[in-house]
N, C-alpha and C positions, 0 to 999 in steps of 0.2 A: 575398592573399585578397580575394575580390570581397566589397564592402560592399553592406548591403543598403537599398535607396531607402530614399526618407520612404515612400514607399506603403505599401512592404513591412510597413516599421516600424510604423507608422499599425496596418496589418492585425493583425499580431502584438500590438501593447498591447490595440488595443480587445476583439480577442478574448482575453487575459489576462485583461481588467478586466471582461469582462464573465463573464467563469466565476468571478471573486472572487478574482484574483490581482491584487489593486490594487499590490501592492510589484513584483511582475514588470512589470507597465502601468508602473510609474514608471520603474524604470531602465531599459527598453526607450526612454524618451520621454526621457529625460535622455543615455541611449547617442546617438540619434538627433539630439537638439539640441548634440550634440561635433562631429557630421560636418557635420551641418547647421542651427551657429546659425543662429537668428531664421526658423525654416523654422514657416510660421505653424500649419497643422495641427496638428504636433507639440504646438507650444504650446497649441494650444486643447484637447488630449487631456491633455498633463499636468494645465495648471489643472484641467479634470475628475475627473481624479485625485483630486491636493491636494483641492479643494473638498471631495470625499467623505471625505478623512481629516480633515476639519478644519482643515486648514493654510490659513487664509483670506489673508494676505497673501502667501504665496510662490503661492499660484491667481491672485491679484487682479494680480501681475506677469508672470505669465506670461500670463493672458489682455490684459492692455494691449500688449502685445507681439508677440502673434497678433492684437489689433486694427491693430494701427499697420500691418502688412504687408497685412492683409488688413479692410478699415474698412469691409464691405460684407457682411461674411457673418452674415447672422441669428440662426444656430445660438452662434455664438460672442457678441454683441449680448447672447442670450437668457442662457447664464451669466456674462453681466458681468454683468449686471443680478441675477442671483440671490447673486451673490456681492457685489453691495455691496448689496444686503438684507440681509442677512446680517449687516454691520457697521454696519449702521440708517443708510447714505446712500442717501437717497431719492431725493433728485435727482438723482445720479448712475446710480440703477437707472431712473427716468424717463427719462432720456434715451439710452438705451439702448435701452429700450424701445423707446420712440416709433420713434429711429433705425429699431431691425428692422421695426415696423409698416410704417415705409414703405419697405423694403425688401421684405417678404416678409408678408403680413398675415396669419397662422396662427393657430389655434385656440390653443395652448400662450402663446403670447406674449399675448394678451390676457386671459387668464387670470391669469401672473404679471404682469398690470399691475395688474388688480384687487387681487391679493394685497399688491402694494405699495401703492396706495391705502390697502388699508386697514387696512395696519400703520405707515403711516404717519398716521393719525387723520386723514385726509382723508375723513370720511365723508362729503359730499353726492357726491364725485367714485367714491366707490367705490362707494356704493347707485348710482350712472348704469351704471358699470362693472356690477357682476356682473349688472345685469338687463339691460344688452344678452346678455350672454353669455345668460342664459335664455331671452332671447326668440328667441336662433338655436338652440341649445341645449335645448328645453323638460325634458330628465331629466337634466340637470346638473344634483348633487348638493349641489357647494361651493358654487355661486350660489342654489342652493334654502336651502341653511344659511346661508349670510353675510348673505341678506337677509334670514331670518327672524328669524337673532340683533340685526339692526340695527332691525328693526322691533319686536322683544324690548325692547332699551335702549329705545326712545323711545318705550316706553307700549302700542304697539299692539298689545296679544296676540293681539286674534282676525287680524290680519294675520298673527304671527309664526305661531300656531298653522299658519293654512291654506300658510304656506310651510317649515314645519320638516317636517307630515304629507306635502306632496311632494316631500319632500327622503326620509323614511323609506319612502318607497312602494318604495326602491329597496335595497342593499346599503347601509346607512347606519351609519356608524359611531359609537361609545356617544355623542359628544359632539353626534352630531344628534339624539338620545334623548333627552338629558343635557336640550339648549336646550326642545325639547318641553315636556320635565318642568315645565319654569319655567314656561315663555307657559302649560300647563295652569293651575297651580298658580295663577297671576297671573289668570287667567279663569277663576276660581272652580270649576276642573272638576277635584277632585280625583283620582274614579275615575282620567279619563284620564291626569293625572300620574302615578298608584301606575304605571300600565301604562307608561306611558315611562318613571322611574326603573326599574322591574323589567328593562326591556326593555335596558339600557342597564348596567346590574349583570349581567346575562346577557352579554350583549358583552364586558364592560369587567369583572370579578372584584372587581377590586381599587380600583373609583372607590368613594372615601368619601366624595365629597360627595353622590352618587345615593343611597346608602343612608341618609346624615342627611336626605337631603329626605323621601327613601320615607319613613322614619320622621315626619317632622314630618304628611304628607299621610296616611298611615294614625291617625294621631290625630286628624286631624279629621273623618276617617269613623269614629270611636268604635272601632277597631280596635286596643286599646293592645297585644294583646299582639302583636301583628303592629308594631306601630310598635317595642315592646322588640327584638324580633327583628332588627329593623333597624337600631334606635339600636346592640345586639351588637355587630355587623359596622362599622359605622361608625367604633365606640368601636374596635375591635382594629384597623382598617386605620388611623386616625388619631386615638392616645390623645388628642392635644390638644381634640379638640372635647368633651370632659366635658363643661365648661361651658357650651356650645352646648346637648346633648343635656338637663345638667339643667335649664336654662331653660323649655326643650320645656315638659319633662315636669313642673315644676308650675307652670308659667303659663296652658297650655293649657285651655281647658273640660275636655278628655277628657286629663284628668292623674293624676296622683296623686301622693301627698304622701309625702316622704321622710326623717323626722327629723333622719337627718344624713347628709353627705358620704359616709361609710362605708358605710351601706347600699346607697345607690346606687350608688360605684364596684363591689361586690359583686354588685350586682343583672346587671352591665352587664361582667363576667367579668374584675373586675380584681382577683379573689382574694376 
């Protein structure tokens, strides 16, 4: 019986994996690494594979293995380096990185540099990172958000504001809403926070931290029953924030007063 190449094979898993037969992709890439150990492709597809099922160390050998044959190819560079992000080695996804940069300098690779920057709390090296990317990039959405959440933490709202609103200009997902809500909230501009918590619980159902803020920001525009409304939904997606919620609501100027515990878990639909 005539055996069928690494190409073939290659052919056959990707198009497997990519219709969402990731178990056919795997034993097609494992059939193919029998005939032909250390045949690097192969190897760079299976890790592929694994990675997407979670199997981080059996991807993270098989991709060193498809590096050692082949120590030049970018595409595979590009999931080493995502795969030991993954296991929180930095340096080892840096220099991977870098490696593909100077191999092949692509949009995708600069991108998960930044990403490792800045899960690795390297923030001055990652606010450089994603605003190069915007400045070649201007409607890049993640470097719109990452800088605006960074200029969020270090105080600057009306920065964060003007780079989370052009990060929303676009298909923006609840957590660029979510960031919004805050840099609003934090610069004294409630309406516009109500509107990005809203906007972002519309997105997002089931975010309960959107709805305890909506809630907090509809109280200080005197809106309690609109903030009850909210604290509701908060309260049912995440009982534990009671105590959050009752704080709120008699600390606030626009509060009101609850004699005891009972009323308000009652108030707040917990029987």
């Amino acid at each position: 019986m005539i055996q069928p190449t690494p190409e073939e094979t290659i052919r056959r898993a990707t198009a497997a994996f990519n219709a969402g037969r990731a178990d056919e992709a795997r034993q097609l890439c494992e059939q193919g690494l029998i005939r032909q150990p250390g045949e690097p492709m192969l190897g760079h597809l299976l890790a592929a594979v694994l990675f997407s099922k979670g199997e981080i160390e059996a991807a993270r050998g098989h991709i060193a293995t498809s590096l050692a044959r082949r120590p030049d190819n970018p595409a595979a560079r590009l999931l080493a380096a995502r795969i030991a992000r993954a296991i929180g080695d930095f340096d080892g996804a840096l220099s991977h990185l870098d490696r593909a940069i100077a191999i092949a300098p692509q949009r995708e690779i600069f991108l998960e540099k930044a990403r490792t920057l800045d899960q690795a709390g390297l923030r001055p090296q990652a606010r450089q990172a994603w605003r190069a990317i915007l400045d070649v990039i201007p409607e890049n959405i993640e470097a719109a958000a990452r800088l605006g959440r960074l200029a969020w933490e270090d105080g600057d709202h009306a920065t964060a504001v003007s780079l989370l609103e052009r990060a929303a200009q676009h298909e923006a997902p609840a957590s660029v809403w979510f960031d919004l809500g805050l840099a609003r909230q934090d610069g004294r501009d409630p309406d516009g926070a109500a509107q990005a918590y809203r906007k972002a619980i519309e997105i997002k159902p089931d975010h309960a931290e959107a709805a305890l803020n909506l809630g907090v920001v509809l109280q200080e525009l005197g809106d309690l029953d609109g903030a009850l409304r909210a604290y509701r939904v908060a309260y049912r997606l995440r009982p534990e924030s009671f105590g959050t919620i009752a704080m709120a609501l008699t600390s606030a100027p626009h509060g009101r007063l609850w004699l005891d515990e009972a009323s308000l878990y009652q108030s707040l639909g917990g029987g």
